[in-house]
C-alpha positions as CSV (number, residue, x, y, z in Angstrom):
1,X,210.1,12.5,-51.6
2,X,209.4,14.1,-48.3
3,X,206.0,14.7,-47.2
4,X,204.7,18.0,-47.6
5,X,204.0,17.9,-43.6
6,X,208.0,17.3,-42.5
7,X,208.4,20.0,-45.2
8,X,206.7,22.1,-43.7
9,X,208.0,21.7,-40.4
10,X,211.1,21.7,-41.1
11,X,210.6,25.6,-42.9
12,X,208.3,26.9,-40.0
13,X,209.1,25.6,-36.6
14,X,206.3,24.7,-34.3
15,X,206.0,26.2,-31.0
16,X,206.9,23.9,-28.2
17,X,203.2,23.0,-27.2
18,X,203.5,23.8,-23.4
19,X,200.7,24.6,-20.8
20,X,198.0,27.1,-22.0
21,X,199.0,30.5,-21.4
22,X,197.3,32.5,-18.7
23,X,196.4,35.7,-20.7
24,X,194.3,33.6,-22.7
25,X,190.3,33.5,-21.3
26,X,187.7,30.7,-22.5
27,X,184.3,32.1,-24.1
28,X,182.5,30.8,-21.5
29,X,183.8,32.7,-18.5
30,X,184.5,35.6,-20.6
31,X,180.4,35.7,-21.1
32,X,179.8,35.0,-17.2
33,X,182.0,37.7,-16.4
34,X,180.5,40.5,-18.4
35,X,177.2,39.5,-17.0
36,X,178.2,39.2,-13.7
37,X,179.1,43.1,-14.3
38,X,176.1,44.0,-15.8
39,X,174.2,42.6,-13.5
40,X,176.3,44.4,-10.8
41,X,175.8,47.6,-12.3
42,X,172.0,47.4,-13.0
43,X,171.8,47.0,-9.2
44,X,173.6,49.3,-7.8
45,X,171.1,51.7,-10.7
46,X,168.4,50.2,-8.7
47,X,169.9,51.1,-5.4
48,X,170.2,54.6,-6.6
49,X,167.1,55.0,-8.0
50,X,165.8,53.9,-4.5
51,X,167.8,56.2,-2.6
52,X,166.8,59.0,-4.4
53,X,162.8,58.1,-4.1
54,X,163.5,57.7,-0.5
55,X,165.1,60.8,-0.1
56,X,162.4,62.6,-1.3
57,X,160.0,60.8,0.7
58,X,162.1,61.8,3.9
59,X,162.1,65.4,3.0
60,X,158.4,65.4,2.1
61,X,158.0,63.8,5.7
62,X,160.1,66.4,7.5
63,X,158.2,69.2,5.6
64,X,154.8,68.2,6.5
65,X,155.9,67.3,10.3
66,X,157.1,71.3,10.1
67,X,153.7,72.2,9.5
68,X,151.8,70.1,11.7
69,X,154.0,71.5,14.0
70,X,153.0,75.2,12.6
71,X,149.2,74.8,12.7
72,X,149.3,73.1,16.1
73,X,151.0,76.0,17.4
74,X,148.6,78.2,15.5
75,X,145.7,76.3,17.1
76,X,147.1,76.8,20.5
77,X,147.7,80.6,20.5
78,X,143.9,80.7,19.2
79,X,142.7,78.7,21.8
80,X,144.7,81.2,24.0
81,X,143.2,83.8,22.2
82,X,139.3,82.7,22.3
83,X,140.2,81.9,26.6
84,X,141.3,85.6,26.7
85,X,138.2,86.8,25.0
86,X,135.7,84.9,27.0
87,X,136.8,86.2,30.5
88,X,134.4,87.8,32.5
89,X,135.9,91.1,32.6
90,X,136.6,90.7,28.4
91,X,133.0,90.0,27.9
92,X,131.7,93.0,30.1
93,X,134.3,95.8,28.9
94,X,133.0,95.1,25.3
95,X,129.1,94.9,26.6
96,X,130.1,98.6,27.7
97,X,131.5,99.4,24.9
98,X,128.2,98.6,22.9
99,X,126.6,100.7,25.3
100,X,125.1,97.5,27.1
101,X,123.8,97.7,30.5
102,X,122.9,95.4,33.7
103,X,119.1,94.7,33.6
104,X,117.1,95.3,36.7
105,X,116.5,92.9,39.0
106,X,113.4,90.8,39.3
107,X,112.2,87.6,37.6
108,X,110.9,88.1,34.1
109,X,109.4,85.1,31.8
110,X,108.6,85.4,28.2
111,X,106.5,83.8,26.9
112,X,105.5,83.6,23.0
113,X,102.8,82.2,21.2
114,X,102.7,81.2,17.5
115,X,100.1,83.5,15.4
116,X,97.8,80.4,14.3
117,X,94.3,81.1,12.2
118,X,91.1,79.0,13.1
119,X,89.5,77.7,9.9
120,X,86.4,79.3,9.7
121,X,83.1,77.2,9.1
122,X,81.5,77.5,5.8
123,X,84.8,79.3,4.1
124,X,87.1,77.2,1.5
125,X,90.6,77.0,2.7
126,X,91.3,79.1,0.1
127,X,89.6,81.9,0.6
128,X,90.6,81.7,4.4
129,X,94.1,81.6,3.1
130,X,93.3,85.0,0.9
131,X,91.1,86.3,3.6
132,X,94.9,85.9,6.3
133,X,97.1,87.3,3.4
134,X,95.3,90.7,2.8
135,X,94.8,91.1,6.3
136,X,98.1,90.7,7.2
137,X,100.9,93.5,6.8
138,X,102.6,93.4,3.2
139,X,106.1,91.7,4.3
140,X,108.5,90.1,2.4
141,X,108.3,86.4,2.0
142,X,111.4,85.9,4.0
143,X,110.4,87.7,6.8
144,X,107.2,86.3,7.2
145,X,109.5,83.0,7.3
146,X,111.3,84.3,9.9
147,X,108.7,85.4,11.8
148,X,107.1,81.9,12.1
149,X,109.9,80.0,13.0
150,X,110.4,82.5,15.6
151,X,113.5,84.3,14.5
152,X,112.8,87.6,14.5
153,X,109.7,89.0,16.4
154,X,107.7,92.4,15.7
155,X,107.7,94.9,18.3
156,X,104.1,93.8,19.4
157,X,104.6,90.2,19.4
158,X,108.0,91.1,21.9
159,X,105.9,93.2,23.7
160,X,103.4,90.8,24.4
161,X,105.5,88.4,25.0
162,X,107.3,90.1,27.8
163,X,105.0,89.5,31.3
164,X,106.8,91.1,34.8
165,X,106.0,89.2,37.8
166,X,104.1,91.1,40.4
């Protein structure tokens, strides 16, 4: 009796066992191949992803170099425009417009002197400070203020104030 093996090859011929055939790829560099492709293709992602941040950067850039270029060209025709305005001839055509006119000649000095209030002997403070406040004008608290720090003068402080040389 034959063995079931030569029986077998007898009834289904084996293939000539030959080289390996080229078509035919290992696991191994299958695997390495697909992630040699994957990893190509998650970098160039990152490249684009990159280039498109940049190019927004770059047009941001340009935009805000337009409008320093804008308000430094504003600045300059205002400075232009303030040079213009403080001529000598600008100034005095708008002084005679406002109905300005050249004051006489001759030295004048003003001089000012603050209102101050003595303390009087044998009088609280307080009563001195009542005592100033109902002789004084009724004036609003501001221009009282005013009037102190030298801001604004009455007519008969400015009037005093004003002393003509002889």
């Amino acid at each position: 009796m034959a063995s079931r093996h030569l029986v077998a090859a007898r009834a289904y011929p084996r293939r000539e066992a030959g080289p390996r055939s080229v078509t035919r790829i290992d696991r191994h560099s299958l695997i390495l191949v697909i992630g040699l492709l994957a990893l190509v293709a998650f970098a160039g992602v990152l490249y684009l992803s990159q280039a498109s941040v940049a190019a927004q950067l770059r047009y941001r850039l340009y935009e805000s170099e337009w409008q320093a270029r804008d308000i430094w060209g504003r600045n300059f025709a205002l400075r232009q425009e303030i040079a213009d305005l403080e001529r000598l001839s600008a100034v005095e055509e708008r002084a005679a417009r406002l109905g300005m006119i050249d004051a006489p000649a001759g030295p004048y000095i003003a001089c000012t002197m603050p209102g101050t209030q003595f303390a009087r002997s044998g009088q609280p403070a307080a009563t001195q400070v009542q005592a100033g406040a109902e002789a004084a004008p009724t004036a609003g608290l501001w221009t009282l203020v005013a009037e102190r720090l030298g801001w604004s003068r009455g007519a008969g402080a400015l009037a005093s104030a004003m002393v003509q040389r002889p």
